[in-house]
N, C-alpha and C positions, 0 to 999 in steps of 0.2 A: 628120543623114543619113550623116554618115562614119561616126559609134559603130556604126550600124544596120548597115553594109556589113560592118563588123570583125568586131560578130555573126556575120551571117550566114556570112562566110567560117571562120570559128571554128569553128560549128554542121558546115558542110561539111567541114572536117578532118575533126572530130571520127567524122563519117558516116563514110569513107572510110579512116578509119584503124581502125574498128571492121570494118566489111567485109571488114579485110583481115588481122582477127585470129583468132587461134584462141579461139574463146569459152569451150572447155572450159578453155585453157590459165587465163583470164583467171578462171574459175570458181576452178580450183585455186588459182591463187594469191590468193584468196579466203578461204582454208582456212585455221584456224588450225591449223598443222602438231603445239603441243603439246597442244592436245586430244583429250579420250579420246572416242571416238566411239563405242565399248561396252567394258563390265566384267564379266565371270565374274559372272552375277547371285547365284551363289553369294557370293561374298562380301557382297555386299547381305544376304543368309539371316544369315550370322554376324552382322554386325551389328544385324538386328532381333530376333533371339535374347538379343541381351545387353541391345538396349534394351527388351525385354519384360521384362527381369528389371530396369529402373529402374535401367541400364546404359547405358554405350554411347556415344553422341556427344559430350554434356558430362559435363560434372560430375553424374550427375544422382539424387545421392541425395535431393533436399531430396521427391519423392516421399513416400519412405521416413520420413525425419527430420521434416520437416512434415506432413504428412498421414496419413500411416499410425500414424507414432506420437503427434508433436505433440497433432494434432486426435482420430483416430480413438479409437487405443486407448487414450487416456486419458477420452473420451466415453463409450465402451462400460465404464469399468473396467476395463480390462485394469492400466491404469498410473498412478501417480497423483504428485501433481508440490505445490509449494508457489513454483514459478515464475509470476510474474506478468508474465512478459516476451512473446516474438514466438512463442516456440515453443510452446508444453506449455501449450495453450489450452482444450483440449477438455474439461476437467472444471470449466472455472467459467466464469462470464456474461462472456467478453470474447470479441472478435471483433479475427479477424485477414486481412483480404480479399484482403492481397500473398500472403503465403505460403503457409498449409496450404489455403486453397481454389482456388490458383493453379496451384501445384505441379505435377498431374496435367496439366491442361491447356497448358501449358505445355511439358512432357515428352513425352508421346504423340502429339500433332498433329506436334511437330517431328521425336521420334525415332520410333517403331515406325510412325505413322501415313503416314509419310513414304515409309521403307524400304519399307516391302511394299507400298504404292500400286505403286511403284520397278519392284519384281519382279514388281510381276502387268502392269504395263503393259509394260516390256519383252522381257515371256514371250508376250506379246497378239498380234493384227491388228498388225502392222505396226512390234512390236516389233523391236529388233536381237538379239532373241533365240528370235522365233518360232517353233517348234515342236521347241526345246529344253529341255535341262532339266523333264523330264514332272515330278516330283516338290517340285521347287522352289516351282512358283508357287501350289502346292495348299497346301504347308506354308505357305507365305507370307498364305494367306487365312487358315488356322488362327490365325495368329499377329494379322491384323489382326481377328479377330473377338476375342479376347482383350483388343486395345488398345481397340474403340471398345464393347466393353460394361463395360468398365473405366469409360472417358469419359459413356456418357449413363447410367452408374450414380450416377455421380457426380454429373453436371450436368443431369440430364435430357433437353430438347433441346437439340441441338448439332449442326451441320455434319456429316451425312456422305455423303450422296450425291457429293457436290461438295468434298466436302474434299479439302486433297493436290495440288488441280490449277491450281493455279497456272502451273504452264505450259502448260497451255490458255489464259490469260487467264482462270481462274475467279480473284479478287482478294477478291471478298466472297461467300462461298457461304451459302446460304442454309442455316435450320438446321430439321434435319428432326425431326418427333415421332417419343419413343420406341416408340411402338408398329410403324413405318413401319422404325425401325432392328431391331430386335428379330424384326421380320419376315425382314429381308433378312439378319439376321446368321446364325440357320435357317438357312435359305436356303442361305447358303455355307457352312455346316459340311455340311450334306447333300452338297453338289457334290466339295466340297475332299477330304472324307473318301471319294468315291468315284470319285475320280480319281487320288488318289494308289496308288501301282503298286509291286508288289517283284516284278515282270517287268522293270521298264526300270532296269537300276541304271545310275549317275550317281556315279562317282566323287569329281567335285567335290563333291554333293552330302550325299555322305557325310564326305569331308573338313571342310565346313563347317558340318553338325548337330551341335554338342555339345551338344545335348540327350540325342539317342540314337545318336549316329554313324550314321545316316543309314536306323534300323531302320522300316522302315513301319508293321510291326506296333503299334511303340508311336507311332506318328505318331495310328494311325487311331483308338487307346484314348483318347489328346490329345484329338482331333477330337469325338470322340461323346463323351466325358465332358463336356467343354465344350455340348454341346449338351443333355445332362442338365441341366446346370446353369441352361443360359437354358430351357430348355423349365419349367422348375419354376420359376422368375422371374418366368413370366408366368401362372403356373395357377391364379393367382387371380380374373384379368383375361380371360382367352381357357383355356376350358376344352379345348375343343377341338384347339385347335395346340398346348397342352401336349400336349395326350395322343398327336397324332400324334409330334412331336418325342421323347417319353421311350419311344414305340416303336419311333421309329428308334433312338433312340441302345442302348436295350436288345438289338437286335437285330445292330447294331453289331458290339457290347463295349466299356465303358467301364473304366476301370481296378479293379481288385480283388486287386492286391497292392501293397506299397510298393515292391516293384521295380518298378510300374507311374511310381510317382509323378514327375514333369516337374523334373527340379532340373537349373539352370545354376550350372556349377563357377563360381570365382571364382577371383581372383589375387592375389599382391603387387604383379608389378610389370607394367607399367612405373612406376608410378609412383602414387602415394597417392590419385589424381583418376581413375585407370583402371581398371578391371577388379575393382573389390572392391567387396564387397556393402553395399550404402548402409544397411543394417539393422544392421548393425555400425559402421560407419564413424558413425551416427548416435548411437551410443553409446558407442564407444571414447573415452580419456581422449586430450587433446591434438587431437581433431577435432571430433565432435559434441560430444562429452561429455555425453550426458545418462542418463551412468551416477552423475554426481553432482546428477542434479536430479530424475531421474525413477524411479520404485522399482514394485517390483508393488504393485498398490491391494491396499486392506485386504480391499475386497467379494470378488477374485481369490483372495487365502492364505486368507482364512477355509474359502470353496471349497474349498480344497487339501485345506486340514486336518481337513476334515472334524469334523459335529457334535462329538466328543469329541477338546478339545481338550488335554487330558493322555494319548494314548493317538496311537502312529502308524499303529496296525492299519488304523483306516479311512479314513487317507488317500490322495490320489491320487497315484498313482506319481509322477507328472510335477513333484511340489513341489519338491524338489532337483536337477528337471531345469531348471524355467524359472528359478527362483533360485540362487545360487550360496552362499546367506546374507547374513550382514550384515557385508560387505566395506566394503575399501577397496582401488579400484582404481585406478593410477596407469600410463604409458608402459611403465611399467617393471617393474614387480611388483604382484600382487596378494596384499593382506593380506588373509587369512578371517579375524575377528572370532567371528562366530557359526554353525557351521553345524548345531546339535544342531534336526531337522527341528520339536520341539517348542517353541523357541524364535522361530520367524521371525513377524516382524510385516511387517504390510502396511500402508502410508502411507495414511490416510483423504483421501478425494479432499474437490475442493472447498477445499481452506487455503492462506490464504497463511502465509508464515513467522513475522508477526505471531500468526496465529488457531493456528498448530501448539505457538507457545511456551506460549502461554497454556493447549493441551490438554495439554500436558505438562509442565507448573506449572514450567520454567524452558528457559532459552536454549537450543534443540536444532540440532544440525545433524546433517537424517537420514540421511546415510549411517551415524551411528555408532548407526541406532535400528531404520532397517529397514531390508527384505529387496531388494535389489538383484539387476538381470537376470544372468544364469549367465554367465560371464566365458567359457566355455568354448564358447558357441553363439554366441558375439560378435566374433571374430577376424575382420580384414579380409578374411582369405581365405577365409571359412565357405561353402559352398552355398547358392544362393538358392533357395527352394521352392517351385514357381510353381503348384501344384495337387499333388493328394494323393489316392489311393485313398480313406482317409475320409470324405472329402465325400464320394465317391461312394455307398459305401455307405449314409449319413444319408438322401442325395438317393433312394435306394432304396428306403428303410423309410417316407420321406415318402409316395413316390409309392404304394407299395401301399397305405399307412393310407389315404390318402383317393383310393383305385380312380380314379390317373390313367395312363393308358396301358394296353400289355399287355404278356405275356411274359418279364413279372419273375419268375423262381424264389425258390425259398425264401418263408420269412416275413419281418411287418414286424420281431420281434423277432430271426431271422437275421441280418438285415442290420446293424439296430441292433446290435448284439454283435461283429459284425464291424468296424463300423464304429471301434468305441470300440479294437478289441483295433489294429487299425492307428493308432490315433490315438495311444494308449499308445504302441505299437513304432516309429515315423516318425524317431526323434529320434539314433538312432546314426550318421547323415552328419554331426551334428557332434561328436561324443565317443564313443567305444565305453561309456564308462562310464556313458552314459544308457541302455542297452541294458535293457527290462523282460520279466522272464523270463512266460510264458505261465503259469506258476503266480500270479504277483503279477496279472498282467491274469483268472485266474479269480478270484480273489480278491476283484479291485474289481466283477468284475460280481458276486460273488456279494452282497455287501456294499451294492451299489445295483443292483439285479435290474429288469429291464426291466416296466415296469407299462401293459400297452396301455390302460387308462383315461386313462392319462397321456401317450400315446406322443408326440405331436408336441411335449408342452413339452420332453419329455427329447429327441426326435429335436433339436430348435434350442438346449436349452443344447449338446447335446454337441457341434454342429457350430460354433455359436459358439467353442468350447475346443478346438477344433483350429487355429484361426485366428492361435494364439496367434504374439507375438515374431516367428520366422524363418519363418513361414507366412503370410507375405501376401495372403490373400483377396479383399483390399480390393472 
């Protein structure tokens, strides 16, 4: 009975000294004084910019180094490899479930998925940024429609309604079908692209775009080209909302020059882990290095070099641009061995180092045999390429060969021609001396002339070979 008295007199303080306090005082000092309570959502913008480019928070080239190149482009033939190890999987029967299929998901949910959730909620109801920043939280949808068609391209269904939100208490989100994303990703290209304003300019805004320093115009070509892209995605499946979507975006304007094209500059420093493009850093000597394991496939130069292989006349500009020859590259210096264009061989996929000696009747080690990626598109600090006029145009010549949408000019064979002479031209942000003069691109069209019986196989190799190395499509 005395414990219970002590209570209660205890409880009474406790009443009476609260009564007699100032509650907002007791609120503040409540407050953790060193936290940020809001940030320039513009800088959030910077940072989902670099981590769209497989930039950004971490370290996060293994995107690029695993999956783009590892898995993708040695599956496709773009690359071909006689490793049997974790990385350079994609061209023979081994399965690797941590890295090239992780990668992605891994990267995007944490970095761009994250960011731009960030900025559009901030930007929102109830945001500490509400009815600021007009321009921001629109680029910011552009941006996260990029990351999660990137994701359920890749994975198919996957978390997106509910993804991101974590601090709501969403902990296990539920994973929505592609068709349901695909839907909604539309959806907010149409809104994004027509809310964003070069009426209300936004100084931060501009400071923090280095895509385009802060130009709308080319925000909105971003916006609709992208939605070319998904709109033709699904026009196999839903005739219909392709055809609406490739009429918006036509109506738009999507990109149709390489000045149009979407490239994030890169850096040296601060530091080897920051700001440098994971496509190189993936192949540079001393980091990835898989400029000593991994070479252009044989199915890719053959391509190049066109049916006569004694003659350079009808080859493709691009062979001594994706190749550099048959080098040897080190931290330090790069030895050309081979660059005469009729000399370059392509590493037959599918070997191991066993099965390559035995094709080449004695001990080989192929840097000394084939044709290795361009040393010169490869520097830590190269451009990363995050979309391309090209495609667009392809996605143009697609769309009128099989009469989906309206309002398309030109022909299917315009476009196509177009498409190719940008895909050719795209290549001098990293080398002036990749620069291919409009005569050489008449040339190769006239040499491979557009054949509409044929169009859509040629419209899909050609876009598949823009895709190449430092053009990321994924």
């Amino acid at each position: 009975m005395k414990n219970l008295y002590r209570l209660l007199g205890s409880a009474l303080l406790i009443v009476i000294f609260a009564a007699g306090c100032d509650t907002d005082a007791l609120h503040e000092m409540n407050l953790n004084p060193n936290a940020v309570n809001s940030i320039d959502v513009n800088y959030f913008l910077t940072a989902a910019e670099l981590s769209a480019s497989n930039n950004g928070l971490r370290d996060d080239r293994y995107t690029d180094w695993r999956t783009n190149i590892g898995m993708c482009a040695h599956a496709i033939q773009h690359l071909a490899s006689t490793s049997t190890g974790t990385i350079s999987v994609g061209d023979k029967y081994l399965e690797n479930d941590v890295e090239p299929s992780n990668a992605p998901w891994d990267h995007f949910f944490a970095g761009d998925g994250r960011v731009t959730a960030e900025i559009i909620k901030q930007t929102g109801p109830g945001g500490y940024a509400e009815g600021k920043n007009i321009n921001t939280p629109h680029a910011a949808r552009i941006l996260r429609v990029l990351c999660f068609h990137r994701l359920t391209d890749w994975y198919g269904s996957i978390p997106y309604f509910e993804a991101n939100r974590g601090i709501e208490g969403i902990f296990q989100p539920v994973y929505d079908k592609q068709k349901a994303i695909y839907t909604d990703l539309l959806k907010e290209l149409d809104e994004a692209c027509a809310g964003l304003s070069a009426s209300n300019p936004d100084e931060g805004f501009k400071a923090a775009d280095y895509y385009f320093k802060g130009d709308i115009a080319k925000w909105k070509k971003f916006g609709y080209s992208l939605m070319l892209r998904l709109a033709m995605r699904v026009s196999n499946v839903d005739a219909a909302m392709a055809g609406t979507y490739v009429t918006k975006a036509v109506a738009g304007g999507v990109m149709s020059s390489n000045d149009d094209n979407v490239i994030a500059t890169m850096a040296l420093g601060p530091s080897e882990w920051t700001n440098q493009n994971g496509i190189s850093r993936g192949f540079y000597p001393g980091d990835g290095g898989q400029w000593s394991s991994s070479f252009l496939s044989k199915t890719l130069v053959d391509k190049l070099m066109g049916p006569n292989k004694t003659s350079t006349a009808d080859d493709d500009p691009r062979l001594m641009i994706f190749t550099g020859g048959i080098i040897q590259w080190t931290a330090t210096s790069v030895v050309y061995n081979e660059t005469d264009p009729l000399k370059q061989r392509g590493l037959p996929n599918g070997l191991d180092g066993a099965m390559l000696d035995a094709l080449e009747g004695a001990p080989t080690t192929p840097y000394e045999k084939f044709s290795a990626v361009n040393p010169l598109m490869m520097q830590d600090d190269e451009p990363y390429m995050i979309m391309h006029a090209a495609e667009c145009e392809f996605l143009l010549a697609e769309a009128l060969k099989r009469n989906i949408g309206s309002g398309i000019s030109g022909s299917v064979k315009s476009h196509y021609d177009n498409g190719v002479k940008l895909a050719l031209q795209m290549y001098t942000i990293y080398d002036a001396s990749f620069a291919v003069p409009d005569a050489k691109v008449n040339q190769y069209l006239a040499d491979y002339p557009f054949d509409d019986a044929k169009a859509l196989e040629m419209i899909g190799r050609s876009e598949e070979h823009t895709s190449e190395l430092q053009s990321p499509n994924t």
